[in-house]
Biopython code that builds the backbone (N, CA, C, O; Angstrom):
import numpy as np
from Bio.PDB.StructureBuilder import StructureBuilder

atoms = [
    (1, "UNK", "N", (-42.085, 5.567, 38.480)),
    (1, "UNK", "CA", (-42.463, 5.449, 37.107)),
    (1, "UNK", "C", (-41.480, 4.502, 36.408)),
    (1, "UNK", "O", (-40.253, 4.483, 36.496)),
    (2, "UNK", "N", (-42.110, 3.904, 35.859)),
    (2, "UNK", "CA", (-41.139, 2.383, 35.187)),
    (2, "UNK", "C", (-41.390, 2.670, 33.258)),
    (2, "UNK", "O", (-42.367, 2.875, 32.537)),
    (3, "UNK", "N", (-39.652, 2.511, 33.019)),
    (3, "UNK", "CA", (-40.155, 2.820, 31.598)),
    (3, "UNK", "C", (-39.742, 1.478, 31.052)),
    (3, "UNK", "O", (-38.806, 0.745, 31.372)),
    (4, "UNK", "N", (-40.729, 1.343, 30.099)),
    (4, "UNK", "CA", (-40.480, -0.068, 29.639)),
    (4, "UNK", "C", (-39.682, 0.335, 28.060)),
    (4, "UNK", "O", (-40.029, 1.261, 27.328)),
    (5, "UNK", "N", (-38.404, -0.758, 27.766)),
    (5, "UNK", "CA", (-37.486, -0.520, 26.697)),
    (5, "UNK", "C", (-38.057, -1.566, 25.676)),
    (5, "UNK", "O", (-38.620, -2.634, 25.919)),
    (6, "UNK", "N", (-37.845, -1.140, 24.798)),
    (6, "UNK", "CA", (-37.695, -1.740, 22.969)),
    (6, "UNK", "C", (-36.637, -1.865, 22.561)),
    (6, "UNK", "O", (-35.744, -1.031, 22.709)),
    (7, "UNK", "N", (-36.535, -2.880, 21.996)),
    (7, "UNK", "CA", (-35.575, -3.430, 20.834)),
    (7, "UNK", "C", (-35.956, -3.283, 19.580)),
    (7, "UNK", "O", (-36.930, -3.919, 19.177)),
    (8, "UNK", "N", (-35.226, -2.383, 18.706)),
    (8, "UNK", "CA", (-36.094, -2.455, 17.592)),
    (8, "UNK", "C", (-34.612, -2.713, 16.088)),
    (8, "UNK", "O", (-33.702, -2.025, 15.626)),
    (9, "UNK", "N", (-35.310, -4.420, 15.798)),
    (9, "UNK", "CA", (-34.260, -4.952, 14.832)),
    (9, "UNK", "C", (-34.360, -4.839, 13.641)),
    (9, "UNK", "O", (-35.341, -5.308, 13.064)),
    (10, "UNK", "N", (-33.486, -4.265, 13.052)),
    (10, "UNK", "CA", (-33.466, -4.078, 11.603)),
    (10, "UNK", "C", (-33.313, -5.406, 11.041)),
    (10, "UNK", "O", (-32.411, -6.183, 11.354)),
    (11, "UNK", "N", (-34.514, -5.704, 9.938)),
    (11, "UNK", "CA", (-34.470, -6.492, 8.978)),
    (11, "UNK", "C", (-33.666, -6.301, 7.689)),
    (11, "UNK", "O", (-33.523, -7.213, 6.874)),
    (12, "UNK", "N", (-32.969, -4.655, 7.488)),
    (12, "UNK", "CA", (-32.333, -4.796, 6.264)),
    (12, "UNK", "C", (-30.884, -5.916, 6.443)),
    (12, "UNK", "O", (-30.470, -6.425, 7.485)),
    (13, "UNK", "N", (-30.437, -6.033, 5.299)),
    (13, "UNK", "CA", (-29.004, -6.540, 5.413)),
    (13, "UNK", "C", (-28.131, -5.586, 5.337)),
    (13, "UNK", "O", (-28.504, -4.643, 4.640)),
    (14, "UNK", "N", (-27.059, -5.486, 5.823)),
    (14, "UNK", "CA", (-26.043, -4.456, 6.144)),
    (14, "UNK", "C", (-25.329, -3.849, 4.827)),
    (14, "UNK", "O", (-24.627, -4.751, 4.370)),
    (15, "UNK", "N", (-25.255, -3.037, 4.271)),
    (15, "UNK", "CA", (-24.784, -2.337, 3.095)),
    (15, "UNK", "C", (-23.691, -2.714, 2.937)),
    (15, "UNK", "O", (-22.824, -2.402, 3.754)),
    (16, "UNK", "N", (-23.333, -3.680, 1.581)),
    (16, "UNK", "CA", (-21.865, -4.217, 1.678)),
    (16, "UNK", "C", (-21.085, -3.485, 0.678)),
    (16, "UNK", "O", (-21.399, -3.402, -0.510)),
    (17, "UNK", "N", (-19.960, -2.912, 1.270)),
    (17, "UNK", "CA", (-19.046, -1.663, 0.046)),
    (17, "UNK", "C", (-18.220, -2.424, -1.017)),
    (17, "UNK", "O", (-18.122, -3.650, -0.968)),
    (18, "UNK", "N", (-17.807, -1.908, -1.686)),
    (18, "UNK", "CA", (-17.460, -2.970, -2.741)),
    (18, "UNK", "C", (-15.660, -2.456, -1.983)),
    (18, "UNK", "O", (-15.272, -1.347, -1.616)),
    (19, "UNK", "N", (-15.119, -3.457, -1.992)),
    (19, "UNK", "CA", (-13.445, -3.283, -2.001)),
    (19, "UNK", "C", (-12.967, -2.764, -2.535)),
    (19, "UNK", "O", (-13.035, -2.974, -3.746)),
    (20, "UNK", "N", (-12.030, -1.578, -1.967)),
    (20, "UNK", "CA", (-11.284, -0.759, -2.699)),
    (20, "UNK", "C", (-10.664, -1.492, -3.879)),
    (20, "UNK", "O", (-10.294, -2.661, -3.766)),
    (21, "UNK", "N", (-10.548, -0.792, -5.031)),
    (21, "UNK", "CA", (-9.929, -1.297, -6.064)),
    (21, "UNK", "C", (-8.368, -0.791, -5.771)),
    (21, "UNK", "O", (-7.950, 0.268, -5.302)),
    (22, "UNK", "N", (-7.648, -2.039, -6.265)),
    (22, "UNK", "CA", (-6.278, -1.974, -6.028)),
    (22, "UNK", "C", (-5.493, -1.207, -7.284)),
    (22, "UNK", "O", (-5.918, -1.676, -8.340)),
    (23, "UNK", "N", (-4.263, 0.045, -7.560)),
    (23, "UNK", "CA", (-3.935, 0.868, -8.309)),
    (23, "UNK", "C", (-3.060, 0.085, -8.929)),
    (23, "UNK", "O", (-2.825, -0.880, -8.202)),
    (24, "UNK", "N", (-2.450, 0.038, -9.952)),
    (24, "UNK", "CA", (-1.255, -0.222, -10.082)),
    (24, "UNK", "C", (0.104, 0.880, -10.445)),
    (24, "UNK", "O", (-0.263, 1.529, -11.424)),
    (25, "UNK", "N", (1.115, 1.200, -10.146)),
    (25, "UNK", "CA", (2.198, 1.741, -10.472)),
    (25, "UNK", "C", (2.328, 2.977, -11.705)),
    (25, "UNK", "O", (2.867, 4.076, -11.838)),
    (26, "UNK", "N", (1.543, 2.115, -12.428)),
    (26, "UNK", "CA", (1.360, 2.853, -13.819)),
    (26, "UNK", "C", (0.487, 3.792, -13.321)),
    (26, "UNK", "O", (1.160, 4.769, -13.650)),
    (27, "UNK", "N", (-0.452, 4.258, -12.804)),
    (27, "UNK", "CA", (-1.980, 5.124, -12.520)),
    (27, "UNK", "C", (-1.412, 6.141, -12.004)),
    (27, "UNK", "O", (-1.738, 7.304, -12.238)),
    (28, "UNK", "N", (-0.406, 5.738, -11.169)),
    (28, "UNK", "CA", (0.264, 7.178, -10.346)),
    (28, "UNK", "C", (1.441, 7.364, -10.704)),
    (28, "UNK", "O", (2.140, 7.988, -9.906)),
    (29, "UNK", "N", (2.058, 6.915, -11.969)),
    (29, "UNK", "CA", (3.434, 6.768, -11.751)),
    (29, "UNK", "C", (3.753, 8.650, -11.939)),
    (29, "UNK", "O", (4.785, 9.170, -11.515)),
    (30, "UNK", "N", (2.612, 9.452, -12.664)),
    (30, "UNK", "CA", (2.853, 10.843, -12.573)),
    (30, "UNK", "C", (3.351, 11.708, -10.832)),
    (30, "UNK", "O", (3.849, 12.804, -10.575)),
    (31, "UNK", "N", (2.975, 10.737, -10.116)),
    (31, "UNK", "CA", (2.792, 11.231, -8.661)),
    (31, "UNK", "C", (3.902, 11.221, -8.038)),
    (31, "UNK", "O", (4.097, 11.946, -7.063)),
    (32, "UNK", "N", (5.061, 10.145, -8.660)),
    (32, "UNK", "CA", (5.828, 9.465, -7.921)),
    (32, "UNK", "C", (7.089, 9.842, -8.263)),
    (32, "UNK", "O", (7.072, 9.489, -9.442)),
    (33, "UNK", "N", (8.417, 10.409, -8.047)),
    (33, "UNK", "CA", (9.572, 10.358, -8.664)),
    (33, "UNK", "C", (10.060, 9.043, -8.674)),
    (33, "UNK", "O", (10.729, 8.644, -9.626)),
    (34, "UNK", "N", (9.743, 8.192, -7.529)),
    (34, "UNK", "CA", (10.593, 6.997, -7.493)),
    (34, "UNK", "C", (10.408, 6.260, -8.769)),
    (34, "UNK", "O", (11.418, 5.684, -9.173)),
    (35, "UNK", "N", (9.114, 6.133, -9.636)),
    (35, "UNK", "CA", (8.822, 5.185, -10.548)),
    (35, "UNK", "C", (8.915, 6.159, -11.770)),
    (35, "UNK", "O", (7.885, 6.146, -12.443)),
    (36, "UNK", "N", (9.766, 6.890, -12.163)),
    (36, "UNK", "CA", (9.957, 7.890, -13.038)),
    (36, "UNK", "C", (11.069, 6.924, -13.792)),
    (36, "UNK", "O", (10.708, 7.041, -14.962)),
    (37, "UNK", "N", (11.978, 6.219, -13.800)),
    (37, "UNK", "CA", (12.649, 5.081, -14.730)),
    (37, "UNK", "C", (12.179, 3.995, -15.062)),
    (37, "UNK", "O", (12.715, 3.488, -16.047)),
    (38, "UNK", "N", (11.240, 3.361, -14.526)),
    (38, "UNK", "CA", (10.278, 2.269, -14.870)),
    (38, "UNK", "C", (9.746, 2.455, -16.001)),
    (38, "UNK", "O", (9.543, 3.610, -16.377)),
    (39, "UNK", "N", (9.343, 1.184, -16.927)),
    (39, "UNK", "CA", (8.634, 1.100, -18.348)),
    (39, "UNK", "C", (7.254, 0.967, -17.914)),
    (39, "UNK", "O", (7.054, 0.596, -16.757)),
    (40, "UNK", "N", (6.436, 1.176, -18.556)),
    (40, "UNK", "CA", (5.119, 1.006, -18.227)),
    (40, "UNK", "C", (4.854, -1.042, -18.406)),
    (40, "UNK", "O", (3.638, -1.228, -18.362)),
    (41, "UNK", "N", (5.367, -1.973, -18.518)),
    (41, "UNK", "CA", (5.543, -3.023, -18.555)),
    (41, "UNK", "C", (5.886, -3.187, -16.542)),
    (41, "UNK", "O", (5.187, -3.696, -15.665)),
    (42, "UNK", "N", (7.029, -2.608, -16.484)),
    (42, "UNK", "CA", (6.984, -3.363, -15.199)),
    (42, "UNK", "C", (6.155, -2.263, -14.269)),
    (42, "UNK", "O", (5.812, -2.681, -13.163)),
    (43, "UNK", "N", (5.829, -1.006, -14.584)),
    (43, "UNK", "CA", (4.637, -0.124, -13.480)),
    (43, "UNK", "C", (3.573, -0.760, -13.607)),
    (43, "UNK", "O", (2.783, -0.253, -12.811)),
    (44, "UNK", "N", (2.955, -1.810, -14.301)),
    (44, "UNK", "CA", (1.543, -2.513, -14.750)),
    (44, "UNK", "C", (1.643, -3.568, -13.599)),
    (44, "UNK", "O", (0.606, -3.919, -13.036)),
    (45, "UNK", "N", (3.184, -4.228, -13.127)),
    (45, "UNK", "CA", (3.260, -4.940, -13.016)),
    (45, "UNK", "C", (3.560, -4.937, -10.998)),
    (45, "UNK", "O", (3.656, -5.807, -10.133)),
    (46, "UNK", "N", (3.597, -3.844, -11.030)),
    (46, "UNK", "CA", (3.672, -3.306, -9.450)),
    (46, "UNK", "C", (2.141, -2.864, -8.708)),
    (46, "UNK", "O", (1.397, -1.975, -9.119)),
    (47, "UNK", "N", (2.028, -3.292, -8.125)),
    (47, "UNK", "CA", (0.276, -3.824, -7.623)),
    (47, "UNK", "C", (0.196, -2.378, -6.050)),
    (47, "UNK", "O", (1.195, -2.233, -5.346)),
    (48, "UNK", "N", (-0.393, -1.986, -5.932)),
    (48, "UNK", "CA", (-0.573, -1.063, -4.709)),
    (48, "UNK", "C", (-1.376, -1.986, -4.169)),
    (48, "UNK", "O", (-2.088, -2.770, -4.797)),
    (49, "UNK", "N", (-1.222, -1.864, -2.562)),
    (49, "UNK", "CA", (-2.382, -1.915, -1.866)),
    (49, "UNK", "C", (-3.473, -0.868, -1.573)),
    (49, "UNK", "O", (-3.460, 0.354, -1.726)),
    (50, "UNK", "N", (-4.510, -1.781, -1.063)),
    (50, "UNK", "CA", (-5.516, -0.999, -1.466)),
    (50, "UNK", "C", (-5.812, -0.274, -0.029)),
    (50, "UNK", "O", (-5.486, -0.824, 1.023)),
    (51, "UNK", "N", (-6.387, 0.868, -0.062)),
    (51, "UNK", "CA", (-6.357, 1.550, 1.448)),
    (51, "UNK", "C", (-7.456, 0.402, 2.625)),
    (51, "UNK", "O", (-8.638, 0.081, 2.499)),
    (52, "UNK", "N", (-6.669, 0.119, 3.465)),
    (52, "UNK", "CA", (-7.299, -0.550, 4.591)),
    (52, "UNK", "C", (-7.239, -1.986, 4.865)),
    (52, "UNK", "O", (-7.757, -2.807, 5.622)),
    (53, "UNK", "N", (-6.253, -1.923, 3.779)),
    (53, "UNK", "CA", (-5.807, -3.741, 3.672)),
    (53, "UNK", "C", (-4.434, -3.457, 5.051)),
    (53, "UNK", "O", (-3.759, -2.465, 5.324)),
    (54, "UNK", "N", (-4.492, -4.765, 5.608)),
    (54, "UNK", "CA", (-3.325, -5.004, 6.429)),
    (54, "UNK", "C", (-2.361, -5.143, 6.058)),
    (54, "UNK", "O", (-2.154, -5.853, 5.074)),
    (55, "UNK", "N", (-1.226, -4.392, 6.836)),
    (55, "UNK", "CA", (0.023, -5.247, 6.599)),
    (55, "UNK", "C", (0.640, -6.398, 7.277)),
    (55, "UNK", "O", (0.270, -6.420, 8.451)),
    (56, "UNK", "N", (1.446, -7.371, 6.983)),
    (56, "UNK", "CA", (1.736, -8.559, 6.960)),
    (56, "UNK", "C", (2.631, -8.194, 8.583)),
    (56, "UNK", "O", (3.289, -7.153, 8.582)),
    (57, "UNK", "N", (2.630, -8.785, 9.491)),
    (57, "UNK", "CA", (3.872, -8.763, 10.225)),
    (57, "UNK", "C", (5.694, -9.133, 9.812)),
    (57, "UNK", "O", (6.307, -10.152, 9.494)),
    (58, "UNK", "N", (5.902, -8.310, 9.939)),
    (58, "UNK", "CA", (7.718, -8.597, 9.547)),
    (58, "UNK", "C", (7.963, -8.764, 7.841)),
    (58, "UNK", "O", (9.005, -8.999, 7.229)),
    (59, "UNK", "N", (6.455, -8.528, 7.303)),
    (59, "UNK", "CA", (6.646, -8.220, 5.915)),
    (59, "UNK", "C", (7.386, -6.939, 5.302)),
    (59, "UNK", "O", (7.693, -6.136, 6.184)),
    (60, "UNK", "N", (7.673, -6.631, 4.279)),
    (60, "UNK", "CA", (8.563, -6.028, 3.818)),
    (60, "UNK", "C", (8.084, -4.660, 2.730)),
    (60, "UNK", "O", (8.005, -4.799, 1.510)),
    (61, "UNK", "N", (7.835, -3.537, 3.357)),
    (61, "UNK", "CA", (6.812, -2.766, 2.010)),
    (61, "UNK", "C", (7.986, -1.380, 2.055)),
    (61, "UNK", "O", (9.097, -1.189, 2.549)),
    (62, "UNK", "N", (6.826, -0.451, 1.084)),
    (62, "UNK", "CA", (7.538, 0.518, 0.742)),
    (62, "UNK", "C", (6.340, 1.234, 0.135)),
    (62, "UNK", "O", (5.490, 0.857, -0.672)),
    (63, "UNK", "N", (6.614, 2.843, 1.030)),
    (63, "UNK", "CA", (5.743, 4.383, 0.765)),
    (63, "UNK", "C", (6.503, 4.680, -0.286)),
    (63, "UNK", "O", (7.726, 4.688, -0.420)),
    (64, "UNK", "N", (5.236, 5.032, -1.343)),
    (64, "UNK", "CA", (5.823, 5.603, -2.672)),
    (64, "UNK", "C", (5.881, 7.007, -2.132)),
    (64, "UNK", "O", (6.813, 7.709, -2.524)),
    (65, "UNK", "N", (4.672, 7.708, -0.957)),
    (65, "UNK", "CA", (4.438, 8.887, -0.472)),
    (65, "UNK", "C", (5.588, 9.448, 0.132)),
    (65, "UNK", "O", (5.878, 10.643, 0.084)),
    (66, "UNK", "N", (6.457, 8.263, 0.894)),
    (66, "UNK", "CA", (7.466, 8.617, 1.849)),
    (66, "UNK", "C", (8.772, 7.649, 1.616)),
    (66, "UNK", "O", (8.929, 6.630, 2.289)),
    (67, "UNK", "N", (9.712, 8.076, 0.577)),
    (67, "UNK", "CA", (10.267, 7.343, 0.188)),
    (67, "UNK", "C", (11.545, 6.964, 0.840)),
    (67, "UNK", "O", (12.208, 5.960, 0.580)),
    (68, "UNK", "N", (11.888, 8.131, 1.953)),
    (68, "UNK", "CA", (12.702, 7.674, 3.051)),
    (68, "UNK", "C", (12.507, 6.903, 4.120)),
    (68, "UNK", "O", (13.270, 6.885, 5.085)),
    (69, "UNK", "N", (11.134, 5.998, 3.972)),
    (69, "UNK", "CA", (11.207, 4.818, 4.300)),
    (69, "UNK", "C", (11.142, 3.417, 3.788)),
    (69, "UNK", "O", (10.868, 2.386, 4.402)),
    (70, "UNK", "N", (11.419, 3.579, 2.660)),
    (70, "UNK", "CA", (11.809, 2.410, 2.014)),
    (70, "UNK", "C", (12.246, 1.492, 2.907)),
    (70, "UNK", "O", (12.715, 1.791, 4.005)),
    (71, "UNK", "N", (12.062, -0.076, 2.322)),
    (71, "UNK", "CA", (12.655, -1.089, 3.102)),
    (71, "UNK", "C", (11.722, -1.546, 4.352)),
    (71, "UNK", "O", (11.825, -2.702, 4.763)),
    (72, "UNK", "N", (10.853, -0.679, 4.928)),
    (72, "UNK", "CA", (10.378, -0.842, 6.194)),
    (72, "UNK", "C", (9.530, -2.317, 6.828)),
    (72, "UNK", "O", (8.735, -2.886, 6.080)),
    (73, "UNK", "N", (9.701, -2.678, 7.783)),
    (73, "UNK", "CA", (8.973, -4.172, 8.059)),
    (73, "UNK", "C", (7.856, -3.068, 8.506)),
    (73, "UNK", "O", (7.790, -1.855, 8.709)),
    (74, "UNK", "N", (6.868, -4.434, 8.539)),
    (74, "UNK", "CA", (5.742, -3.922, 9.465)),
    (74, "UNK", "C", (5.538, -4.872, 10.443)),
    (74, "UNK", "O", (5.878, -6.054, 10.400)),
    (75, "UNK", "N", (4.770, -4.091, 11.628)),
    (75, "UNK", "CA", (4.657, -4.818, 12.942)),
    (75, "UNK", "C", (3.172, -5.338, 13.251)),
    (75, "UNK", "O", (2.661, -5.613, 14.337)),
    (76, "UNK", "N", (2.628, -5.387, 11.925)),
    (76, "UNK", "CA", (1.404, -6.483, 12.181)),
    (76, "UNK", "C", (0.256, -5.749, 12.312)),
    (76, "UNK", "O", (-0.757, -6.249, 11.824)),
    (77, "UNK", "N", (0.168, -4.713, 12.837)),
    (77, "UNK", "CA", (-0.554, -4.081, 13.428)),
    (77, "UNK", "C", (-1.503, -2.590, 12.520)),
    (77, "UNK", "O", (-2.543, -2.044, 12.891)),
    (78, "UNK", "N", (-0.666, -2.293, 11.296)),
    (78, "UNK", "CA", (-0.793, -1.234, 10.731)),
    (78, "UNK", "C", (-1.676, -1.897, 9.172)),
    (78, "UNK", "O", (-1.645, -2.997, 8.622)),
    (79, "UNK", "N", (-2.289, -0.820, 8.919)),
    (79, "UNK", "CA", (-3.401, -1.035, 7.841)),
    (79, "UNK", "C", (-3.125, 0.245, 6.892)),
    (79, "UNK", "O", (-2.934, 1.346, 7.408)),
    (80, "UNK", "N", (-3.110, 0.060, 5.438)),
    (80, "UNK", "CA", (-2.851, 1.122, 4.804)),
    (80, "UNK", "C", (-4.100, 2.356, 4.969)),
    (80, "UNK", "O", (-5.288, 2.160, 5.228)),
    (81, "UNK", "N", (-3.621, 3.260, 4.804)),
    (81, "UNK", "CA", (-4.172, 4.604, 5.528)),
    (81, "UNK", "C", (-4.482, 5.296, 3.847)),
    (81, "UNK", "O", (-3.783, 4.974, 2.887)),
    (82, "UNK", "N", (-5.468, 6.126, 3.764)),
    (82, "UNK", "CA", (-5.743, 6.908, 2.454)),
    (82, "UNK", "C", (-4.588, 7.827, 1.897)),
    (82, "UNK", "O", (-4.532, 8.261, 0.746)),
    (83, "UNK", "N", (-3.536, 8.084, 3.060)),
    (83, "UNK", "CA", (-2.918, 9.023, 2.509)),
    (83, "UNK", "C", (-1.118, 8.246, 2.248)),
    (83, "UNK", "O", (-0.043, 8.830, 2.386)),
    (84, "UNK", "N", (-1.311, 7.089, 1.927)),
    (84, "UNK", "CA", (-0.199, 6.172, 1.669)),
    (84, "UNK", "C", (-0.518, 5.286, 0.397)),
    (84, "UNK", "O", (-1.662, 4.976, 0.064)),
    (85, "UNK", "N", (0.915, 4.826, -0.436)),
    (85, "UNK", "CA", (0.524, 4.362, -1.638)),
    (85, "UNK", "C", (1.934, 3.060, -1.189)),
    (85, "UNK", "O", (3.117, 3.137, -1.521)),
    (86, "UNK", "N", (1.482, 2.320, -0.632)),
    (86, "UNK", "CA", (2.294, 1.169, -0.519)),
    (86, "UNK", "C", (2.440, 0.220, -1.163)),
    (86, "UNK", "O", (1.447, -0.127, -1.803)),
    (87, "UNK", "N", (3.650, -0.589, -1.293)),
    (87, "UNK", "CA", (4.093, -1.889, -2.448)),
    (87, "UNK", "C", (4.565, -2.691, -1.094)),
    (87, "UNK", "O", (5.244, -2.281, -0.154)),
    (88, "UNK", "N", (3.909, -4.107, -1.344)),
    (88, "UNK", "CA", (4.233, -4.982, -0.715)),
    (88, "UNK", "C", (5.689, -6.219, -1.369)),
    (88, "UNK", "O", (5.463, -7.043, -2.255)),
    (89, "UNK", "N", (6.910, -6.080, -0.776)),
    (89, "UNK", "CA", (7.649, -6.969, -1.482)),
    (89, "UNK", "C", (7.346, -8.164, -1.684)),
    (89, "UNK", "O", (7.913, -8.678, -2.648)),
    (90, "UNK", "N", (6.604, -8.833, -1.075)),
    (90, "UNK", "CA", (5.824, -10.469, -1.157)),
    (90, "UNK", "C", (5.770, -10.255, -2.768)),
    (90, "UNK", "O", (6.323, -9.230, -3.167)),
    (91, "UNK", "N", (5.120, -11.170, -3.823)),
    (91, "UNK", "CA", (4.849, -11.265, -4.515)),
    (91, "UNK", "C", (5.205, -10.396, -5.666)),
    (91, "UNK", "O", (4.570, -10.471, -6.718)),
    (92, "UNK", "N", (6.167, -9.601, -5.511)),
    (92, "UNK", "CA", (6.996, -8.893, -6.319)),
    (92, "UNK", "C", (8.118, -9.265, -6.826)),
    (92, "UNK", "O", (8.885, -9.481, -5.888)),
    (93, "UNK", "N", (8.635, -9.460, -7.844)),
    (93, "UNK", "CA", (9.828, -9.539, -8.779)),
    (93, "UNK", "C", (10.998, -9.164, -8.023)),
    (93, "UNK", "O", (10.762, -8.252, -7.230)),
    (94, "UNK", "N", (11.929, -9.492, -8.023)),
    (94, "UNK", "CA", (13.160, -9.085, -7.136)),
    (94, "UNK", "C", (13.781, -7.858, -7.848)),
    (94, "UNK", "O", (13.949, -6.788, -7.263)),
    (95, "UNK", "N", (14.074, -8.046, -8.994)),
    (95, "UNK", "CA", (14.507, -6.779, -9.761)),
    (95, "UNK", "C", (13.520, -5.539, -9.427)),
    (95, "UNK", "O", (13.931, -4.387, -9.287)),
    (96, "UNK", "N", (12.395, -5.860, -9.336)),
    (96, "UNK", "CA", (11.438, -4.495, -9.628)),
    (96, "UNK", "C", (11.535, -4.342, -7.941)),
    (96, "UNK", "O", (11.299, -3.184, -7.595)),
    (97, "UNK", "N", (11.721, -4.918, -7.238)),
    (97, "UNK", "CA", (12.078, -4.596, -6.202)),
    (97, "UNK", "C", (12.824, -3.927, -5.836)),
    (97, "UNK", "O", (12.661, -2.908, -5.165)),
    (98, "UNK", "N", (14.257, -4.627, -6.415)),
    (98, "UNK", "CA", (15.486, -3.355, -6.149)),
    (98, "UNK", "C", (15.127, -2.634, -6.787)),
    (98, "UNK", "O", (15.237, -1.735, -5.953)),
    (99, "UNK", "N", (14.519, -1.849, -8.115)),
    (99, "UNK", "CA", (14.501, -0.622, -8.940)),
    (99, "UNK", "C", (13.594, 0.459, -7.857)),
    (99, "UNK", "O", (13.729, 1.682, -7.852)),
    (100, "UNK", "N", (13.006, -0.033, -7.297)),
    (100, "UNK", "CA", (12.192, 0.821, -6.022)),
    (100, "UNK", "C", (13.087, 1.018, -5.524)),
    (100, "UNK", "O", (13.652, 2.075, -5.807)),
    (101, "UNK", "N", (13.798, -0.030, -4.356)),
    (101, "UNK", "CA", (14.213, 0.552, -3.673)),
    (101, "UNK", "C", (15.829, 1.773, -4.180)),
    (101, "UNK", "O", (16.288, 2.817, -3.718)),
    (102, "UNK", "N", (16.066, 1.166, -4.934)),
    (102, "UNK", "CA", (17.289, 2.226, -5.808)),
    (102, "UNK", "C", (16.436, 3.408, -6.093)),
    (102, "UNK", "O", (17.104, 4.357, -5.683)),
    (103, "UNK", "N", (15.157, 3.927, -6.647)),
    (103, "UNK", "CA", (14.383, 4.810, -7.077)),
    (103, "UNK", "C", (14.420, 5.814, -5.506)),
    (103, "UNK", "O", (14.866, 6.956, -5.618)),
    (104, "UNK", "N", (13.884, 5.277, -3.915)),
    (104, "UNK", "CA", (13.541, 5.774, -3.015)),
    (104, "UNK", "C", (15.376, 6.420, -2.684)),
    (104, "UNK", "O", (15.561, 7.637, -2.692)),
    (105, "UNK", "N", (15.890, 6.001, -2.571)),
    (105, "UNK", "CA", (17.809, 6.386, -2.644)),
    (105, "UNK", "C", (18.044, 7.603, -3.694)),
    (105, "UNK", "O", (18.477, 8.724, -3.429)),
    (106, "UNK", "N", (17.673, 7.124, -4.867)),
    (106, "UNK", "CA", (17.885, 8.315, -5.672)),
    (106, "UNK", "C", (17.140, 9.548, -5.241)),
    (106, "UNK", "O", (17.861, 10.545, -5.205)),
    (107, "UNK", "N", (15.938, 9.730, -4.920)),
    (107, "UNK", "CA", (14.575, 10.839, -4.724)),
    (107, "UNK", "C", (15.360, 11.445, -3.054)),
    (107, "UNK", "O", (15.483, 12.630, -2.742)),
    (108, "UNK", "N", (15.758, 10.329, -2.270)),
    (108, "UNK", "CA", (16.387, 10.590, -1.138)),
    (108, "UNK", "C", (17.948, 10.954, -0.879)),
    (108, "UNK", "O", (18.196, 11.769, 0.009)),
    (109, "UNK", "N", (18.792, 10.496, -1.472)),
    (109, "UNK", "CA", (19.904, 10.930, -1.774)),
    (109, "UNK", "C", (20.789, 9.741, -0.612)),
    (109, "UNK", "O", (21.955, 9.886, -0.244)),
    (110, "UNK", "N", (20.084, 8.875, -0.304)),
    (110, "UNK", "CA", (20.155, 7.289, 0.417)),
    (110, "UNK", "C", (20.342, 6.432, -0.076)),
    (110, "UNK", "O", (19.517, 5.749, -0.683)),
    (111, "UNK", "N", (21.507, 6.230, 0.053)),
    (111, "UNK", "CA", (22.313, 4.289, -0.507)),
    (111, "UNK", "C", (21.444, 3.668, 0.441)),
    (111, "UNK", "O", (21.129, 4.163, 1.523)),
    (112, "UNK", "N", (21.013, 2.400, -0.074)),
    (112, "UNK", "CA", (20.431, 1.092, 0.573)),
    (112, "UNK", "C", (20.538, -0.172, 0.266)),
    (112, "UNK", "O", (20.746, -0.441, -0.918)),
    (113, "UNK", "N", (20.460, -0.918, 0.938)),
    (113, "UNK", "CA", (21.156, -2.451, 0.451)),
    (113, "UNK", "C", (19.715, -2.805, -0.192)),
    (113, "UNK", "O", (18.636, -2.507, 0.319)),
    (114, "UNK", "N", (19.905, -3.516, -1.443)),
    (114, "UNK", "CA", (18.754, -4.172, -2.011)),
    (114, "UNK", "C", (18.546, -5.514, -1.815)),
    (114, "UNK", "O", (17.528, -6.098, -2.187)),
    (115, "UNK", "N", (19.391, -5.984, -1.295)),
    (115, "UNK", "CA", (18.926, -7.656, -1.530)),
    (115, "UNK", "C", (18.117, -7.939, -0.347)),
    (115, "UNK", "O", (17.620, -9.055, -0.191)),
]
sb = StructureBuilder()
sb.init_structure("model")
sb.init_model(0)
sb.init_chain("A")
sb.init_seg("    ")
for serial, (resi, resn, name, xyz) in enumerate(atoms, 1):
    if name == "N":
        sb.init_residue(resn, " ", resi, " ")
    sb.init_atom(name, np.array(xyz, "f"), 0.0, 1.0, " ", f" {name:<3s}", serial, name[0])
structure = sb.get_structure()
């Protein structure tokens, strides 16, 4: 007995999701001890990634979730996850940079070099 197969092609177009909208600093700053000294001027001004965006290889971020890893590179390979609120140092202010990373030290009780 021979069964004969079908192909059967969908003509719709594929349901396109709209991109996570990206948070800024200010939205969660209730969430966060680290951004508890920040003005709402520079939390406006601190951009989250958005869940499922990549990270950069040997780029430079920081878990607001997990603040004892501040500083951390990434190895290219990792994509923000729903249950992480990451700042990418690229395109960030150097000051508001160090105030993070001084913020993740304070919450942690961890000196860290800022520059």
């Amino acid at each position: 007995m021979s069964r004969r197969w079908e192909v059967i092609v969908a003509e719709d177009e594929p349901e396109e999701r709209p991109a996570p909208r990206r948070l800024s600093a200010l939205e969660v700053r209730d969430q966060h001890r680290v951004l508890h000294d920040l003005g709402p001027e520079e939390l406006a001004a601190i951009i989250l990634l958005a869940e499922g965006e990549p990270l950069v290889r040997y780029g430079e971020y920081l878990d607001l979730r997990d603040p004892a890893r501040a500083n951390f590179l990434a190895e290219g390979s990792e994509v923000v996850r729903r249950s992480q609120r990451i700042v990418a140092r690229r395109g960030l202010a150097p000051q508001l940079w160090q105030a993070l990373v001084r913020g993740c030290g304070e919450v942690t009780g961890v000196r860290r070099r800022t520059a």
